[in-house]
MMTF fields as JSON, N, C-alpha, C and O atoms, coordinates in Angstrom:
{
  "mmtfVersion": "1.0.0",
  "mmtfProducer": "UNKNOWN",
  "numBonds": 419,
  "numAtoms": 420,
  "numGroups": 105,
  "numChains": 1,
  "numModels": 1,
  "chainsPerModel": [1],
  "groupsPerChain": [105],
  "chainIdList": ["A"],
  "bondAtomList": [4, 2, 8, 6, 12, 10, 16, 14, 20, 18, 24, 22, 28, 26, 32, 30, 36, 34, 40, 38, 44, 42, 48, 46, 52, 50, 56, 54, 60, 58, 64, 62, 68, 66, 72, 70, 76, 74, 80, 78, 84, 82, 88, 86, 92, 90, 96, 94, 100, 98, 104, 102, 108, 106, 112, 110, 116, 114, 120, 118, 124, 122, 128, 126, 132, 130, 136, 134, 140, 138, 144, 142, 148, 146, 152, 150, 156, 154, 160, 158, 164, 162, 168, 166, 172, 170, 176, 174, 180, 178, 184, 182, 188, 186, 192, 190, 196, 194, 200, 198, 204, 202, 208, 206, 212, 210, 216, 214, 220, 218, 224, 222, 228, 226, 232, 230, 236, 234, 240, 238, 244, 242, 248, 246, 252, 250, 256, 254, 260, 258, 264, 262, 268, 266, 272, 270, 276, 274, 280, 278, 284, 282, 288, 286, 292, 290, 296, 294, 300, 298, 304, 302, 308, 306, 312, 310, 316, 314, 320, 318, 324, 322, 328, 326, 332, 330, 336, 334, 340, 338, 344, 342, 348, 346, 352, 350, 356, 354, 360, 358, 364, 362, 368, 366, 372, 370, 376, 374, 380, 378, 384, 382, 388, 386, 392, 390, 396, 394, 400, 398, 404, 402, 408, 406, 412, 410, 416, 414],
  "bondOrderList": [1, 1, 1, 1, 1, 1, 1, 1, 1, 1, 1, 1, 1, 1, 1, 1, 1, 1, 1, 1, 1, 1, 1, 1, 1, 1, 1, 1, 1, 1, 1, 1, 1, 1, 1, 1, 1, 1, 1, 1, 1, 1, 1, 1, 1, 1, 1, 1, 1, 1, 1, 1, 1, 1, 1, 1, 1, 1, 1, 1, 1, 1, 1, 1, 1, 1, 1, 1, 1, 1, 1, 1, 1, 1, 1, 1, 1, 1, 1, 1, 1, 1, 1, 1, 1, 1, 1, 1, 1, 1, 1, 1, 1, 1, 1, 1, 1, 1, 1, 1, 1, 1, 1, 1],
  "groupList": [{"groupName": "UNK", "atomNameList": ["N", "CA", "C", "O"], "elementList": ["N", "C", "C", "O"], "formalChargeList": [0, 0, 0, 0], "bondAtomList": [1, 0, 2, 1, 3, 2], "bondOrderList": [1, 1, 2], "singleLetterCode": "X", "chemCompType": "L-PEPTIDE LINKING"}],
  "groupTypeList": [0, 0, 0, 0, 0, 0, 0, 0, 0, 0, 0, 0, 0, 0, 0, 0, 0, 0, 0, 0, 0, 0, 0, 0, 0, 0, 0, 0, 0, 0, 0, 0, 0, 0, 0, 0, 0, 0, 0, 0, 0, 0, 0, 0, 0, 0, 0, 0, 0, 0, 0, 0, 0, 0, 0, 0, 0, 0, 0, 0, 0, 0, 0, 0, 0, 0, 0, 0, 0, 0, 0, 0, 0, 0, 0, 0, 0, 0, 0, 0, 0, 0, 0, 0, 0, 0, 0, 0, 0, 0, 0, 0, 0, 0, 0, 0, 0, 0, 0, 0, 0, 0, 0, 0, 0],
  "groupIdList": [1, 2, 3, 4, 5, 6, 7, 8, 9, 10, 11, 12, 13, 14, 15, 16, 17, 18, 19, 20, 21, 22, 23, 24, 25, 26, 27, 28, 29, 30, 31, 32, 33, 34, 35, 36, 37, 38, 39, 40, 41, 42, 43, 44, 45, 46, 47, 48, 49, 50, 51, 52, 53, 54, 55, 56, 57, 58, 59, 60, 61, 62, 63, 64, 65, 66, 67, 68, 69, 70, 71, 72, 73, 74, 75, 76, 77, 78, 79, 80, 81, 82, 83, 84, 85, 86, 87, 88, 89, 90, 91, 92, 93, 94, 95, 96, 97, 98, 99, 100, 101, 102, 103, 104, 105],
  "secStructList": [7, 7, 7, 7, 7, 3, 3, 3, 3, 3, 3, 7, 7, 5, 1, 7, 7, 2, 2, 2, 2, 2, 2, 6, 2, 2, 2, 2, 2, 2, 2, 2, 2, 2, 2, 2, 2, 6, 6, 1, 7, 7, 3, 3, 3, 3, 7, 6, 6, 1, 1, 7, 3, 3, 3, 3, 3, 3, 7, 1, 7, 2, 2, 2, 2, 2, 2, 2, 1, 6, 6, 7, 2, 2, 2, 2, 2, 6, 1, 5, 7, 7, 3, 3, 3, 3, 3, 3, 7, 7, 7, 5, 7, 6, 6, 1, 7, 7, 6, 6, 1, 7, 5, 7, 7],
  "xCoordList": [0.836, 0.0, 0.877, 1.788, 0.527, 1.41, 0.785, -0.422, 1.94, 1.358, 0.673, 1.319, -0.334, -0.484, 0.215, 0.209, 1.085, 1.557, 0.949, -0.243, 2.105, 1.404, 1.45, 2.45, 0.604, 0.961, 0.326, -0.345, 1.275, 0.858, 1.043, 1.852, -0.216, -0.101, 0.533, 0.301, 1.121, 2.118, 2.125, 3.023, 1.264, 0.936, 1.868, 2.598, 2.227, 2.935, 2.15, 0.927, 2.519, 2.505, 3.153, 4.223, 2.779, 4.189, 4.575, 3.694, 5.53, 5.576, 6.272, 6.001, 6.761, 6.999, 7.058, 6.801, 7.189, 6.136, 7.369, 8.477, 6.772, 7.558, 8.763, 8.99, 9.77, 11.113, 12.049, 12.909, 11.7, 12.15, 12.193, 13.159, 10.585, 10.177, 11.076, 11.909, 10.842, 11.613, 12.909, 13.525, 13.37, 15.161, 15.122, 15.635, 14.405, 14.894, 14.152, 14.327, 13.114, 12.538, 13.481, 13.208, 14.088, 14.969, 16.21, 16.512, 16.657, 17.074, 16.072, 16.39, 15.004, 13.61, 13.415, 13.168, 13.576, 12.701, 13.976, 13.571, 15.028, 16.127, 16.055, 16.033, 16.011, 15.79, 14.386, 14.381, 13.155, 12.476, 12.613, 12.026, 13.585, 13.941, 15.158, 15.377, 15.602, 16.658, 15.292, 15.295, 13.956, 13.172, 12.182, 11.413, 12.145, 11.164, 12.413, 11.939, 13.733, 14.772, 14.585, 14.78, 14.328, 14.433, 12.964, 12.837, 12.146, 10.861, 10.215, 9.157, 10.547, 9.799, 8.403, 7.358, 8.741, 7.647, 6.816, 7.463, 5.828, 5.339, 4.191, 3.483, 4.194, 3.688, 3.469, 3.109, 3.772, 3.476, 3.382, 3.519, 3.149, 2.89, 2.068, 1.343, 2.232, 1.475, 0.146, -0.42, -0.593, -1.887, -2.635, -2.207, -3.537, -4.342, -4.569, -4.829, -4.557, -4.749, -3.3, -3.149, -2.284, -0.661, -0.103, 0.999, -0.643, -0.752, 0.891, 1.861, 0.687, 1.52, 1.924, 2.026, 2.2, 1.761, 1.867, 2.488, 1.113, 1.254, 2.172, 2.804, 2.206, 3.412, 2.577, 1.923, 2.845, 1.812, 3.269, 3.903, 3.493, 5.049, 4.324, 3.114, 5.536, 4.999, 6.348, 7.448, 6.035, 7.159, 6.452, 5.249, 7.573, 7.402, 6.751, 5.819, 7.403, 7.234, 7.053, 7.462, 6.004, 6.623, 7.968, 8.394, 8.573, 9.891, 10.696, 11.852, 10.298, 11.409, 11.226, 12.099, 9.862, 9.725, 10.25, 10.66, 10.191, 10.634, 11.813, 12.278, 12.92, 14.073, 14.434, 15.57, 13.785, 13.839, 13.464, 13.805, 12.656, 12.372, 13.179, 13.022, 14.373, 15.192, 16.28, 16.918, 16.377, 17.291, 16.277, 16.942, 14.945, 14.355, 14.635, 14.295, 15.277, 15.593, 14.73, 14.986, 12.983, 12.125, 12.736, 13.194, 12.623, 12.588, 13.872, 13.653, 15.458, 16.298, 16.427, 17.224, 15.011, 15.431, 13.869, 13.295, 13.754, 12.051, 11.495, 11.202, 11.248, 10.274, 8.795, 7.716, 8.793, 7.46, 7.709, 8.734, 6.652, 6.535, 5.413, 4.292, 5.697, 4.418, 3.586, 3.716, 2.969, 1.865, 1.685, 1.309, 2.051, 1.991, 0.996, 0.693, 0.088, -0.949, -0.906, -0.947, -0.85, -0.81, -2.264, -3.1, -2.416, -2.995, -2.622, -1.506, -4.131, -3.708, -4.763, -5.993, -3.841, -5.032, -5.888, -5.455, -6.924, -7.861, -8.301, -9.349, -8.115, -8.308, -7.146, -6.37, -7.24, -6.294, -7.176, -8.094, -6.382, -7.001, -5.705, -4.681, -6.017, -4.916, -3.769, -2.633, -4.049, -2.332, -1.288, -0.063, -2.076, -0.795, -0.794, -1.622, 0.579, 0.97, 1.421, 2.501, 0.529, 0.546, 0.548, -0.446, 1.826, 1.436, 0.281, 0.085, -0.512, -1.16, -2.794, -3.718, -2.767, -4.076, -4.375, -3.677, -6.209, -6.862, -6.914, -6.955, -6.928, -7.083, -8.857, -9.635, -9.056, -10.587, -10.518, -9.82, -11.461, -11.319, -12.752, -13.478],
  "yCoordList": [-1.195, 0.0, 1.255, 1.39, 2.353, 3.434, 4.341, 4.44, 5.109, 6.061, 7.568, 7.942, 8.257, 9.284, 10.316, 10.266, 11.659, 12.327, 13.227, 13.261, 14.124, 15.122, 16.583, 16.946, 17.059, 18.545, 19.284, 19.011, 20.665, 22.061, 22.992, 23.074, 24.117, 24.838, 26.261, 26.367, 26.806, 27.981, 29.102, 29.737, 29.507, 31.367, 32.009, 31.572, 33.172, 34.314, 35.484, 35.392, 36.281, 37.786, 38.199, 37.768, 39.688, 40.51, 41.571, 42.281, 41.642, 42.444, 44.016, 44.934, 44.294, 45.467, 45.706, 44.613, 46.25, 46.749, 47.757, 48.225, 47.786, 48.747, 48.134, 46.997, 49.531, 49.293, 48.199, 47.538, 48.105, 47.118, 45.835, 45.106, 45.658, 44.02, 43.89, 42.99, 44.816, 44.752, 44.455, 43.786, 45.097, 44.946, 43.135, 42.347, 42.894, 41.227, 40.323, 39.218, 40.489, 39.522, 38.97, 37.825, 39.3, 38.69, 37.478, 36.468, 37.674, 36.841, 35.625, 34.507, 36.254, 35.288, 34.398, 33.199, 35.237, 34.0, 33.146, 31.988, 33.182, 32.422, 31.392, 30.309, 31.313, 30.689, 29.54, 28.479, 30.151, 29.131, 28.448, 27.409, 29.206, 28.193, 26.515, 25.519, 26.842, 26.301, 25.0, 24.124, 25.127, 23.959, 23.675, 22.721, 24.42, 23.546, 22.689, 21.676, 22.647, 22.173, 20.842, 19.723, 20.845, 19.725, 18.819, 18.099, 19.31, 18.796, 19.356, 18.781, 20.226, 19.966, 21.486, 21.648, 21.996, 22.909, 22.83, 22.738, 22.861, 22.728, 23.837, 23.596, 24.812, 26.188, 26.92, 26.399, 28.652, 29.774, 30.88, 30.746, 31.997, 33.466, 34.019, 33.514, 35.101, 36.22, 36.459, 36.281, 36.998, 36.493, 37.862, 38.996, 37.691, 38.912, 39.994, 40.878, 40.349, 41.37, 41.972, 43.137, 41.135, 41.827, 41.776, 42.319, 41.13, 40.987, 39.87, 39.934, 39.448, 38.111, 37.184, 37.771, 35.878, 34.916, 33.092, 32.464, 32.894, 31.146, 30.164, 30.406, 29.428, 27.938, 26.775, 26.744, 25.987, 24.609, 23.709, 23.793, 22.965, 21.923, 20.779, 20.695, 19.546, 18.789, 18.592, 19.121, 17.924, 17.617, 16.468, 16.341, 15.683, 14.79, 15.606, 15.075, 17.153, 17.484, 18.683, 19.248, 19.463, 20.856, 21.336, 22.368, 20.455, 21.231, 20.708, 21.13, 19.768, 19.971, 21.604, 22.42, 21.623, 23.371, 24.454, 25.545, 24.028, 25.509, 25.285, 26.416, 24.381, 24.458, 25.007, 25.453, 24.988, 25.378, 27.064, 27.695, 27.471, 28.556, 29.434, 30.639, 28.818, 29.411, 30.256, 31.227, 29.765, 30.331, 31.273, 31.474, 31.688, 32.252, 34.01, 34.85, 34.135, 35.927, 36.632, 37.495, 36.307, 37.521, 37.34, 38.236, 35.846, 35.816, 36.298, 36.938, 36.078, 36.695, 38.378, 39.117, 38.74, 40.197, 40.866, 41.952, 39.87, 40.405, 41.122, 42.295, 40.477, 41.166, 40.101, 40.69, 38.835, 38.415, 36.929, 36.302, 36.806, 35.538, 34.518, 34.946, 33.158, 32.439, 31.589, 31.739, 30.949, 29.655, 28.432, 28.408, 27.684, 25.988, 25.199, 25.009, 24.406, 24.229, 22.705, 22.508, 22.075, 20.274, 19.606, 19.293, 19.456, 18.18, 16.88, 16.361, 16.27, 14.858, 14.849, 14.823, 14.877, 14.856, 13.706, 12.806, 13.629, 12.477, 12.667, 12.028, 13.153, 13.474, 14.52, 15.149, 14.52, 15.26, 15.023, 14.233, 16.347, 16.878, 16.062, 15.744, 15.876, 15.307, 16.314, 15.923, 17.781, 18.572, 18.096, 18.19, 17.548, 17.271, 15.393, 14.612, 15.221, 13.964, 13.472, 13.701, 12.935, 12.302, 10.981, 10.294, 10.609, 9.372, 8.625, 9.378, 7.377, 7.252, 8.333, 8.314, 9.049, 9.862, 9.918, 10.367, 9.284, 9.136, 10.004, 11.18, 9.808, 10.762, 10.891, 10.056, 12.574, 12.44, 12.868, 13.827, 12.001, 12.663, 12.622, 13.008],
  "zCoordList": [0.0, 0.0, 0.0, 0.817, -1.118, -0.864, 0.168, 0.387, 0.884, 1.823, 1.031, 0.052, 1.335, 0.653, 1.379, 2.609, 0.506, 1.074, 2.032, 2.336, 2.583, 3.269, 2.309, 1.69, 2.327, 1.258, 2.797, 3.793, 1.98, 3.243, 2.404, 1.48, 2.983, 2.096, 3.695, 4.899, 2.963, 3.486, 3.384, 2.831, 3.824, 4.331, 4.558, 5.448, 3.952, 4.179, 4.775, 4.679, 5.215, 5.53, 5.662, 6.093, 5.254, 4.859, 5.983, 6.468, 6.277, 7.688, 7.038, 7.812, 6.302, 4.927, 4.166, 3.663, 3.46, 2.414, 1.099, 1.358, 0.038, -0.767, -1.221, -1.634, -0.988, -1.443, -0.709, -1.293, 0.857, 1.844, 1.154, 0.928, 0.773, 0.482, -1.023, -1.13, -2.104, -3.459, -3.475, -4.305, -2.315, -2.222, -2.176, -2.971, -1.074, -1.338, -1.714, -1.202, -2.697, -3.703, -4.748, -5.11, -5.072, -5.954, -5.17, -5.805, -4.155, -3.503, -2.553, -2.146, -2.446, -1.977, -2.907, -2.773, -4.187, -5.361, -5.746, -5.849, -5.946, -5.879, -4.996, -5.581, -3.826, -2.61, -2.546, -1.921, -3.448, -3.673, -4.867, -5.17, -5.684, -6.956, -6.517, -7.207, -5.319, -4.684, -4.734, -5.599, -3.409, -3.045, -4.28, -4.156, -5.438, -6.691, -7.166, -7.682, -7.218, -7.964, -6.648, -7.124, -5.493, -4.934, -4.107, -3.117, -5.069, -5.325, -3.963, -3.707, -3.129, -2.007, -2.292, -1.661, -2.981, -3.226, -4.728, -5.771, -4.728, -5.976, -6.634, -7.612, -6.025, -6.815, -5.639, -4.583, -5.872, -4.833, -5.712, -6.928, -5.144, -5.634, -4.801, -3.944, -5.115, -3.923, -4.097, -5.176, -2.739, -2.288, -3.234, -3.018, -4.068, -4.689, -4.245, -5.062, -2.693, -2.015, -1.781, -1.414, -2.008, -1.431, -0.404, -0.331, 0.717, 1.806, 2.064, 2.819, 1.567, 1.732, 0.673, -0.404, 0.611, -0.355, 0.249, 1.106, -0.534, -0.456, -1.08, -2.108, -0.649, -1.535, -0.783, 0.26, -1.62, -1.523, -1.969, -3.021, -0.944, -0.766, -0.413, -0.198, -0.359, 0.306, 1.212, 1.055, 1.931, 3.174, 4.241, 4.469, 4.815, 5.898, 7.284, 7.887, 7.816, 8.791, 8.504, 7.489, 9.969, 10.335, 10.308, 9.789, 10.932, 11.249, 10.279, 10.239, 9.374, 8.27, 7.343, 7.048, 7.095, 6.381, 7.226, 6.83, 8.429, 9.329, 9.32, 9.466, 9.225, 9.057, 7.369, 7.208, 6.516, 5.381, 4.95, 3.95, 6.096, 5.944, 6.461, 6.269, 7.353, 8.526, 7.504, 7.912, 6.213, 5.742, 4.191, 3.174, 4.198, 3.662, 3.662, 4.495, 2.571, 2.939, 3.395, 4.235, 2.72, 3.805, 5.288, 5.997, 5.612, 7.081, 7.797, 8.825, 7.38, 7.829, 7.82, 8.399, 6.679, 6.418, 7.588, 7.68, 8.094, 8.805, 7.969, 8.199, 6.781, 5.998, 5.952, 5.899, 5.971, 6.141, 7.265, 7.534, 7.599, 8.727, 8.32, 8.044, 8.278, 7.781, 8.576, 9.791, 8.284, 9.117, 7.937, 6.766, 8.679, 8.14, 8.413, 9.59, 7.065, 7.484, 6.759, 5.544, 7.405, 6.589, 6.197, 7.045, 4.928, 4.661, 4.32, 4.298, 3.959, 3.681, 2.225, 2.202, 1.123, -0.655, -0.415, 0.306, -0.873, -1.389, -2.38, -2.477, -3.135, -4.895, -5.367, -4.647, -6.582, -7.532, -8.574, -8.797, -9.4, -11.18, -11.722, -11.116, -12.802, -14.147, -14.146, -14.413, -13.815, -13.399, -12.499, -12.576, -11.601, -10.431, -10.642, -11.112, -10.028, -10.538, -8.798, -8.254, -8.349, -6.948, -6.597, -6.365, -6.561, -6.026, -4.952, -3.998, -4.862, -3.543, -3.755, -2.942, -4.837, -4.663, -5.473, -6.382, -5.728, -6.647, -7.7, -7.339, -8.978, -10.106, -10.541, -11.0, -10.087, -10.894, -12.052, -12.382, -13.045, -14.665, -14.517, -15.433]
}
């Protein structure tokens, strides 16, 4: 029997704003190009209102992402702080490719 993963989806907020936050988006988005290159994140972008943004990963643990986030430039630059929120899939669309979780067509 395969295990089904855990996915979490990952809240940001932004704690500044402007030129602060611009200075280190470019080293932020580097940093999540680092965890799509090692499968552990699988889509994010910022929340429609501006507020923050989301990433939807998967991972074994909390504290494996919070150790991952430890080296996140917002967070060393206190520019945003997040909340980790775990599920467990029981369906998927034909986009995502999940092991262990049913495909609806």
């Amino acid at each position: 029997m395969t295990q089904t993963p855990t996915l979490w989806i990952i809240e940001s907020t932004y704690l500044k704003s402007g030129d602060e936050l611009a200075a280190v988006t470019p080293l932020h988005r580097a940093w999540l190009d680092q965890h799509y290159t090692s499968g552990v994140f699988i889509t994010s972008g910022r929340k429609a209102d501006g507020s923050g943004g989301v990433i939807v990963a998967q991972a074994g643990s909390e504290q494996q992402l919070r150790d991952i986030f430890m080296d996140d430039p917002f967070v060393k630059q206190g520019c945003s702080e997040y909340r980790y929120t775990a599920f467990t899939p029981v369906k998927r669309g034909k986009l995502l490719d999940l092991e262990g979780v049913p495909l609806v067509e």
